[in-house]
C-alpha positions as CSV (number, residue, x, y, z in Angstrom):
1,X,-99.0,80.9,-111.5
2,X,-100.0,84.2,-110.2
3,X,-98.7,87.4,-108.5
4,X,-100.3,90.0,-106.5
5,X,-98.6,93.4,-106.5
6,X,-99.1,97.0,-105.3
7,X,-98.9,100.1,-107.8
8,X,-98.9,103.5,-107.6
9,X,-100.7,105.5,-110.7
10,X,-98.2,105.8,-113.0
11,X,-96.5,103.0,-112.5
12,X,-96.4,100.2,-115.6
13,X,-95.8,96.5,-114.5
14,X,-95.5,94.1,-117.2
15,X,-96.1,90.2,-116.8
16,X,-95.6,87.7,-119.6
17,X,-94.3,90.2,-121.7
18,X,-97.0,92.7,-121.2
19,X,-97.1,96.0,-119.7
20,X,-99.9,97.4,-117.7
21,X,-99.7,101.2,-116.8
22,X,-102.0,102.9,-114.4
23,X,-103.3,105.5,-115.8
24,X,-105.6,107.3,-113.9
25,X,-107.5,106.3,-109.8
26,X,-110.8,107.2,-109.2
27,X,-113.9,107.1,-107.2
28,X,-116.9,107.4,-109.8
29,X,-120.4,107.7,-108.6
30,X,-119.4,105.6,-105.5
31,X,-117.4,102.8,-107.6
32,X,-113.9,102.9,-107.2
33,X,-112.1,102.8,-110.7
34,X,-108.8,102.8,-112.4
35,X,-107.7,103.0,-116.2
36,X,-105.4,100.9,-117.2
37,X,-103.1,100.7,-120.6
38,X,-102.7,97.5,-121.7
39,X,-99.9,96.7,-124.6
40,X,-97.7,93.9,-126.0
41,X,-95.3,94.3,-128.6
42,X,-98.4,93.7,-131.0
43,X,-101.4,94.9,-129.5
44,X,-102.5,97.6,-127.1
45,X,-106.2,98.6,-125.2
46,X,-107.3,101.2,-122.8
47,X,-109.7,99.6,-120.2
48,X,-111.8,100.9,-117.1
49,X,-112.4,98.2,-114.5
50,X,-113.8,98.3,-111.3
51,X,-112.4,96.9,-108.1
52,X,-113.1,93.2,-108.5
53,X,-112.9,93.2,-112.5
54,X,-110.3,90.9,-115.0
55,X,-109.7,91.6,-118.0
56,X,-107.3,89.5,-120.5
57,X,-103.9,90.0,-121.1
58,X,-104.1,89.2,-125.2
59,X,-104.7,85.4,-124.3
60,X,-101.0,85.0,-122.3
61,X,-102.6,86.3,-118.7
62,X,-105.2,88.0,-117.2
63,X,-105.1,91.1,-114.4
64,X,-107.8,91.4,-111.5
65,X,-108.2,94.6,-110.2
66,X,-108.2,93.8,-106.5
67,X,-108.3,96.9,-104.6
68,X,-108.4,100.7,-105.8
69,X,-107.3,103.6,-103.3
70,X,-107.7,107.1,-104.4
71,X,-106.0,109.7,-102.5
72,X,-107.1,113.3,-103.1
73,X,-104.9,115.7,-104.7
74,X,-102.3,113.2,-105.7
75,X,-101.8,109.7,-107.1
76,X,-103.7,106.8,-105.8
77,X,-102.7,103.3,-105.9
78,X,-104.1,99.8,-106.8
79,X,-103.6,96.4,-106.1
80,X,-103.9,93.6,-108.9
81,X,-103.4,90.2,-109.5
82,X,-101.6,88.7,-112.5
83,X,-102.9,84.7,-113.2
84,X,-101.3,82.9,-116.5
85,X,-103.9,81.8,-119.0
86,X,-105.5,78.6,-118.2
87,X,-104.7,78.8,-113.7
């Protein structure tokens, strides 16, 4: 199963039990960016990805980082896609 959602920096989604908060939206030397805070009730990481990157979710998930759109002088937004383990 997946899900593909919008959020605004900020914002912390959680999927199979874990939360994923924007932290910050960027352009970096051309590459659009975002940080993201990943945490269960056991675990946590802080991860950069580019548009187009996946990381794991601590083996349950993973998020893709579809789309990044920063917006200057305020909050951008992203759009990423949750996929159970094993789809």
């Amino acid at each position: 199963m997946s899900s593909t959602i919008d959020v605004r920096q900020g914002s912390q989604p959680s999927y199979a039990g874990v939360r994923v908060g924007v932290m910050a939206v960027g352009e970096h030397q051309g590459v659009r960016k975002a940080r993201l805070m990943i945490r269960s009730d056991r675990e946590n990481k802080r991860v950069d990805l580019a548009a187009g990157d996946t990381e794991d979710l601590f083996g349950v998930a993973t998020v893709t980082l579809d789309e990044v759109r920063p917006e200057p002088g305020g909050r951008g937004a992203v759009t990423i896609t949750f996929r159970d383990a094993g789809a």
